[in-house]
C-alpha positions in Angstrom: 47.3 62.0 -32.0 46.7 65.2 -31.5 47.0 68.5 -34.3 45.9 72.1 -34.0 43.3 71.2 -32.3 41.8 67.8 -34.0 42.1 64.8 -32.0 42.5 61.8 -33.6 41.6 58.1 -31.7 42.7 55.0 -33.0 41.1 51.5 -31.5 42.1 48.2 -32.9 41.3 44.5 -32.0 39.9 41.5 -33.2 36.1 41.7 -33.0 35.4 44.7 -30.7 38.1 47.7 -31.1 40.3 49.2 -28.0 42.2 51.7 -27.9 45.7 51.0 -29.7 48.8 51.5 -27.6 51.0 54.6 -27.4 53.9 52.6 -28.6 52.0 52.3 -32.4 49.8 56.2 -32.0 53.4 57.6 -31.4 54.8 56.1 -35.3 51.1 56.7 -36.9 52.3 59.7 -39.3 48.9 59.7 -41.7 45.5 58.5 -42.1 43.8 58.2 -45.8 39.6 57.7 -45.1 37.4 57.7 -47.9 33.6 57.0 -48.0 31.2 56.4 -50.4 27.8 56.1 -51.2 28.4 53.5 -53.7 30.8 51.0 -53.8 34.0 50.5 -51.0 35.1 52.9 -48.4 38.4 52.2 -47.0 41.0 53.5 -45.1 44.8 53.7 -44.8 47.1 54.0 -42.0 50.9 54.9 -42.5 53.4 54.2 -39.8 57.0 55.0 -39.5 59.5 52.7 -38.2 63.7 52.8 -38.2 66.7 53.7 -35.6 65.7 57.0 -35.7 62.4 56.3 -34.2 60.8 54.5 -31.6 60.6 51.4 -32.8 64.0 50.0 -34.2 63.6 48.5 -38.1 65.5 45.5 -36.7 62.5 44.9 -34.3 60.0 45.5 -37.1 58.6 41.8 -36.3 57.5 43.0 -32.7 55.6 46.2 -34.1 53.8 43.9 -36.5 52.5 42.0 -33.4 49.9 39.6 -35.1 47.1 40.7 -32.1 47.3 44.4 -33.3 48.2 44.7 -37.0 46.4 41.2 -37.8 44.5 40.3 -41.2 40.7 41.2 -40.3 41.6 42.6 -37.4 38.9 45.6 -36.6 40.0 49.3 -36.9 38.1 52.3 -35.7 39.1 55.7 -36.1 37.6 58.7 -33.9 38.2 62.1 -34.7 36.9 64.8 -32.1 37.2 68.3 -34.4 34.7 70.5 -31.8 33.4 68.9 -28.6 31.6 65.3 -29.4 33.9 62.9 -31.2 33.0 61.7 -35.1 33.8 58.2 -35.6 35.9 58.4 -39.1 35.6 55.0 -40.0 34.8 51.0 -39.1 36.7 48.7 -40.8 39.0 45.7 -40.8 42.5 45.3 -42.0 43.2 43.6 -45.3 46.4 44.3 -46.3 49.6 45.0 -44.4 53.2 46.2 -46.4 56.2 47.1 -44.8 58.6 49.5 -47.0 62.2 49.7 -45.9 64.6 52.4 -46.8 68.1 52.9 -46.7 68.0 56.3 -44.9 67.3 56.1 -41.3 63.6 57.3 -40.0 62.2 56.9 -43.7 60.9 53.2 -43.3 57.4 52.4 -42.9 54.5 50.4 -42.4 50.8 50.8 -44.4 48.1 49.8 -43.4 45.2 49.2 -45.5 41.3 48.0 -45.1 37.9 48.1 -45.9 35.0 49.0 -44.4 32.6 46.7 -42.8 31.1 45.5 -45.8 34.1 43.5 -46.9 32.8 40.8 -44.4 29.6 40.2 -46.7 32.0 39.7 -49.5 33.8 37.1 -48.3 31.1 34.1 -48.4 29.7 32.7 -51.8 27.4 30.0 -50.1 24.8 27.9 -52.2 22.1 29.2 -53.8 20.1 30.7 -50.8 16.0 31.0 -51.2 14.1 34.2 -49.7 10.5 33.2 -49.8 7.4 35.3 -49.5 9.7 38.1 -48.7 10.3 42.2 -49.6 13.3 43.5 -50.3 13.6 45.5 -47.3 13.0 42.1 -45.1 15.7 40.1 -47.0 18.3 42.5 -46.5 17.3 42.9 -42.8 18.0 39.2 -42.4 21.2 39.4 -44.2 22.2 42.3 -42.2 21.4 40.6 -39.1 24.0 37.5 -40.1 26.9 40.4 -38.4 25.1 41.6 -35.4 28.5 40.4 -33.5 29.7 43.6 -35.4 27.4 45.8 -33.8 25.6 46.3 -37.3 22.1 47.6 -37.2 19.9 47.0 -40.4 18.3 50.2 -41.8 16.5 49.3 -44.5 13.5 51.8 -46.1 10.8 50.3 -47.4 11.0 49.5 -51.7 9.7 51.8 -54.4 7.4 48.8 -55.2 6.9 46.9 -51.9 5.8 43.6 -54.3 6.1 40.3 -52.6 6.2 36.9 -54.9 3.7 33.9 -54.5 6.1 31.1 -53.7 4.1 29.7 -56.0 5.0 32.0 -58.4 8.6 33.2 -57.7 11.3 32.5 -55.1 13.8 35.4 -54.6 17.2 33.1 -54.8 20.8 34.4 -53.6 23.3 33.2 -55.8 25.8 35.6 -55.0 27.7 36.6 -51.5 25.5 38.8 -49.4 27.2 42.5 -50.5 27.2 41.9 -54.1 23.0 40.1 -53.7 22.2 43.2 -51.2 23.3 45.7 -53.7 21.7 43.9 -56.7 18.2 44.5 -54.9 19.6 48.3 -54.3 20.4 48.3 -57.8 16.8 47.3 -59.0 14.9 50.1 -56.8 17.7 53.1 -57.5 18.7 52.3 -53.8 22.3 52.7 -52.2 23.8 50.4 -49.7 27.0 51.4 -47.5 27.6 50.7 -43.8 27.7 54.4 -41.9 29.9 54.0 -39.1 28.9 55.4 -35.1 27.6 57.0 -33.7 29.8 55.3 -31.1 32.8 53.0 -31.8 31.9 49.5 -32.2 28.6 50.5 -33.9 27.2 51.2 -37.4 24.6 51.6 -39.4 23.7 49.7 -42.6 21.7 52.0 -44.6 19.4 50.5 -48.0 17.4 53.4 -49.0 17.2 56.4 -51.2 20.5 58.7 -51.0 19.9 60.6 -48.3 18.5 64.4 -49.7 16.9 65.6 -47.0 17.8 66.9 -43.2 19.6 70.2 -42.4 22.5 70.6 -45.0 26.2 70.9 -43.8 27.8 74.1 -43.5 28.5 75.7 -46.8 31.3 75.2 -48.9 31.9 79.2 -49.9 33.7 80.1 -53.0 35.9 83.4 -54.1 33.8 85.2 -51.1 37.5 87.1 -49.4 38.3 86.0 -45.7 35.0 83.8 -45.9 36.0 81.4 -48.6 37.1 78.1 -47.3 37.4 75.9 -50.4 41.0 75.3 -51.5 39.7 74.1 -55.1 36.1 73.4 -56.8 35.1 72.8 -60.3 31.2 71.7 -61.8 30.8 69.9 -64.7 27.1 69.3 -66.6 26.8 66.3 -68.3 23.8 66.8 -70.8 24.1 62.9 -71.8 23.0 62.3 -68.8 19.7 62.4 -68.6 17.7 59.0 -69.2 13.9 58.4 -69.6 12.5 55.1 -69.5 10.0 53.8 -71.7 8.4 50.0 -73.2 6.2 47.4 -72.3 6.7 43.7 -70.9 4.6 40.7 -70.1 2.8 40.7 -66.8 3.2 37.6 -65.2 0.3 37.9 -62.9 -2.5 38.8 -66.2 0.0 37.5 -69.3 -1.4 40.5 -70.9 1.5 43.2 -72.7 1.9 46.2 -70.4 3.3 49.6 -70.9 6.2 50.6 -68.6 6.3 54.2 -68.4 9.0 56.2 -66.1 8.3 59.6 -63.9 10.2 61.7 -66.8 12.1 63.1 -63.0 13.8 61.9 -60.5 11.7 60.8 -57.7 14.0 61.8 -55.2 13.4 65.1 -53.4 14.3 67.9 -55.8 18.0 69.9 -55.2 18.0 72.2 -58.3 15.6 74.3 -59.7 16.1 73.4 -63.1 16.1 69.7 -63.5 17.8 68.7 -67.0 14.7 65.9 -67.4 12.3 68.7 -67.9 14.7 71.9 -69.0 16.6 69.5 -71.7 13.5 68.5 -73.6 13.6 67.1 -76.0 16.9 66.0 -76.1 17.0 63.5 -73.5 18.0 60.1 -73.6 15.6 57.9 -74.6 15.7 54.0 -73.7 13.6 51.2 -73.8 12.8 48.7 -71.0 15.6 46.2 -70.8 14.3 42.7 -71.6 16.1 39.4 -71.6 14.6 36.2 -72.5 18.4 34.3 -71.5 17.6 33.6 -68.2 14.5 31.7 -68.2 15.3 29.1 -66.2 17.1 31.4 -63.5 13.5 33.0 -63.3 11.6 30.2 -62.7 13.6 29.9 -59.8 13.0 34.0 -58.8 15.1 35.9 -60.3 13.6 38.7 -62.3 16.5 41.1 -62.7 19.7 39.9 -63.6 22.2 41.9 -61.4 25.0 41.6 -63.6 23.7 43.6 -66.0 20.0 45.3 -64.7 18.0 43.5 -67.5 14.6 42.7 -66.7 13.7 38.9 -67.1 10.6 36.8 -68.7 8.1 36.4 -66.5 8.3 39.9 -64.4 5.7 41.8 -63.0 4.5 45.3 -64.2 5.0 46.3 -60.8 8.5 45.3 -60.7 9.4 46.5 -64.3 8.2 50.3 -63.5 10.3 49.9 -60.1 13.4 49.1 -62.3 13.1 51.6 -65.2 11.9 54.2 -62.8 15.5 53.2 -60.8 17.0 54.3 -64.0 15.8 57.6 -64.5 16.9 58.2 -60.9 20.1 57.4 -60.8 20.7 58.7 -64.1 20.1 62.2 -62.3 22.5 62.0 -59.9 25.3 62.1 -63.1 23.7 65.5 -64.4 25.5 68.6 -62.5 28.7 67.0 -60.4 31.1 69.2 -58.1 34.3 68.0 -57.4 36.8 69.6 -54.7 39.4 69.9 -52.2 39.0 72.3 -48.7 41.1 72.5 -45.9 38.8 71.3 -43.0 41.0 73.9 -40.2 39.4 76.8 -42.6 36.2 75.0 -43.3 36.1 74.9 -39.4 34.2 71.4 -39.9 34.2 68.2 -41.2 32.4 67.5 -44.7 30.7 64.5 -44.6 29.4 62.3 -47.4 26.0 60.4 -48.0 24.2 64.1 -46.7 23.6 67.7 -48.1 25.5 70.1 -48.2 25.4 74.0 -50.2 27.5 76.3 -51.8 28.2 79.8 -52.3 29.8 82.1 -54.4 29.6 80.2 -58.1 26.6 81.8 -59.3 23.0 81.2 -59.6 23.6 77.8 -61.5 25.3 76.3 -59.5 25.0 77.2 -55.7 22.5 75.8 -54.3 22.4 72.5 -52.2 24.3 69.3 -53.3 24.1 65.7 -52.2 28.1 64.7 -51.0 28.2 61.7 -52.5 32.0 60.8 -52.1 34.6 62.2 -49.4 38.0 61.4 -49.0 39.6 62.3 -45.8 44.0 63.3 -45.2 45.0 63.8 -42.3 48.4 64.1 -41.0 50.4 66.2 -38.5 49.4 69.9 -39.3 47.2 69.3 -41.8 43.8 68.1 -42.8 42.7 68.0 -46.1 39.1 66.5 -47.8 38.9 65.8 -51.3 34.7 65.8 -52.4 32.5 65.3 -55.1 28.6 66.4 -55.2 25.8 65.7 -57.3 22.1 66.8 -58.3 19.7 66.6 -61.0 20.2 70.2 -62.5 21.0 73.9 -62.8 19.6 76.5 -60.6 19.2 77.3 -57.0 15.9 76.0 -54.9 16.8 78.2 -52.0 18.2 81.9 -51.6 20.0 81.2 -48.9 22.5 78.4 -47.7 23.9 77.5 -44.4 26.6 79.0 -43.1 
């Protein structure tokens, strides 16, 4: 599928994608992408079928072969905008609907999937025990369970690297792999999604801090004439946002009362010059260690955060508690100044990725500046090629004069 010069690839099969026959490329009439850096990305593919077309309604049956458009069949999407091809997204099908109409030509077929990570949601398996392990290891292992996937673990080391006595504690998964992966995310302020390339066939599962550093995209430029190339922008800042993190708890290790005090900033590296942690003082949001004492007897077992809600459990470790509330303050940063948008990527003469930097121009001192692209949702279709975005950072102001272009 080719348009004003974006190619688009599609590869489907069962575990290892190939390229998808002319006969289904020549219907495909849009693609929806969206990626995340929390939560599901996902993708939908829209197909028309009728008289009028290639492939007669009455034949529908044949177009839905079951080795192409199967349930968990694998689906990777390539889009070459420059020279080197991006590969849009890895996924697998999970739903397919077929939507006649009356009027010849206007029949079609969606369909929709999820990204990799689906997979890791599918099995709830009994309670599992990590023993004598970090964070970063126990999700390697997990990880490695889909190596037939072509998934490679990259897992940063925690804020608090703390590994239990087995004596002590035993880390125990009682949940399906995604949801136990992103409960130990959760605790260290983390983010887990599945990036995919950078070939097809291949991805990358990122644990780690959101990624704020590297060379920034090129700049999303506002009300600046012939060199604007955002259709639509708008900023909010959220002055609730803000969260400090104070209290005490119970070691385990010295059963002594502790006192669990928070950076009062993010620990992730800086993006505006005026963080609202420091500039809103003092009216910032102040909470208090979350303690539970109702699940004792899932503790004694390991569990010292309850991932349903983020409370901290009896028995925890000072360590641990200051890794959690610390956690809090970050990600409560991340909900301070918030872009959202919609560019045209043939003016923007890119493609806008998420999960990296990315700066603006040309909406004042407060907020230009670099933003981390934390959601991107992609439309192609023929002619056309829209992104929908939203950013984030911690505050107002600009750390740099300058922003690429």
């Amino acid at each position: 599928m080719s348009l004003l010069g974006i190619h688009l690839t599609l590869l489907i099969g069962p575990t290892i994608a190939i390229p998808a026959p002319a006969t289904l490329i020549e219907t495909l009439s849009g693609v929806e992408v969206t990626h995340n850096d929390q939560g599901q990305s996902g993708f939908q593919l829209t197909f028309l079928v009728g008289r009028s077309g290639p492939i007669d309604l009455v034949d529908y049956q044949e177009f839905l072969n079951p080795v192409l458009l199967k349930a968990f069949n694998r689906v990777v999407i390539l889009i070459r905008f420059a020279v080197a091809p991006q590969v849009l997204m890895d996924g697998v099908i999970t739903n397919v609907q077929l939507v006649p109409s009356n009027d010849p030509g206007n029949s079609t077929i969606v369909v929709t999937g999820e990204d990799l990570t689906v997979l890791m949601s599918l099995n709830n398996f009994q309670p599992l025990p990590w023993p004598s392990l970090t964070e970063d290891n126990i999700v390697r292992l997990i990880v490695a369970k889909y190596g037939q996937y072509g998934i490679i673990p990259d897992a940063r080391p925690p804020v608090v690297p703390y590994v239990d006595p087995p004596t002590e504690h035993v880390p125990v998964q009682d949940k399906t792999d995604l949801d136990y992966v992103r409960c130990l995310a959760t605790r260290q302020g983390y983010v887990f999604y599945i990036d995919p390339g950078p070939l097809p066939n291949l991805s990358k599962a990122y644990w780690g801090p959101p990624n704020r550093i590297g060379i920034p995209q090129k700049a999303l430029s506002v009300n600046m004439g012939p060199f604007s190339n955002v259709d639509s922008i708008s900023f909010t800042n959220n002055a609730l946002a803000p969260t400090t993190v104070m209290g005490s708890v119970q070691d385990s290790l010295t059963n002594q009362a502790m006192p669990v005090i928070a950076s009062p900033v993010s620990t992730r590296p800086p993006l505006a010059a005026m963080p609202a942690h420091i500039f809103n003082q003092p009216n910032v949001r102040r909470s208090r260690v979350p303690i539970t004492t109702q699940d004792v007897v899932r503790n004694t077992t390991g569990g010292q955060v309850d991932c349903d809600d983020g409370r901290i459990a009896v028995g925890t470790t000072v360590a641990e508690a200051m890794a959690v509330a610390q956690a809090t303050v970050d990600a409560s940063a991340d909900n301070v100044v918030t872009g959202t948008g919609v560019l045209d990527a043939l003016q923007y003469g890119d493609i806008l990725l998420a999960r990296g930097k990315v700066g603006v121009r040309g909406v004042g001192y407060s907020y230009s500046g670099d933003y981390y692209v934390k959601s991107v949702s992609h439309s192609i279709k023929k002619g056309e090629y829209k992104q929908r975005f939203t950013l984030a950072r911690e505050g107002l102001g600009s750390l740099t004069p300058l922003v690429r272009t």
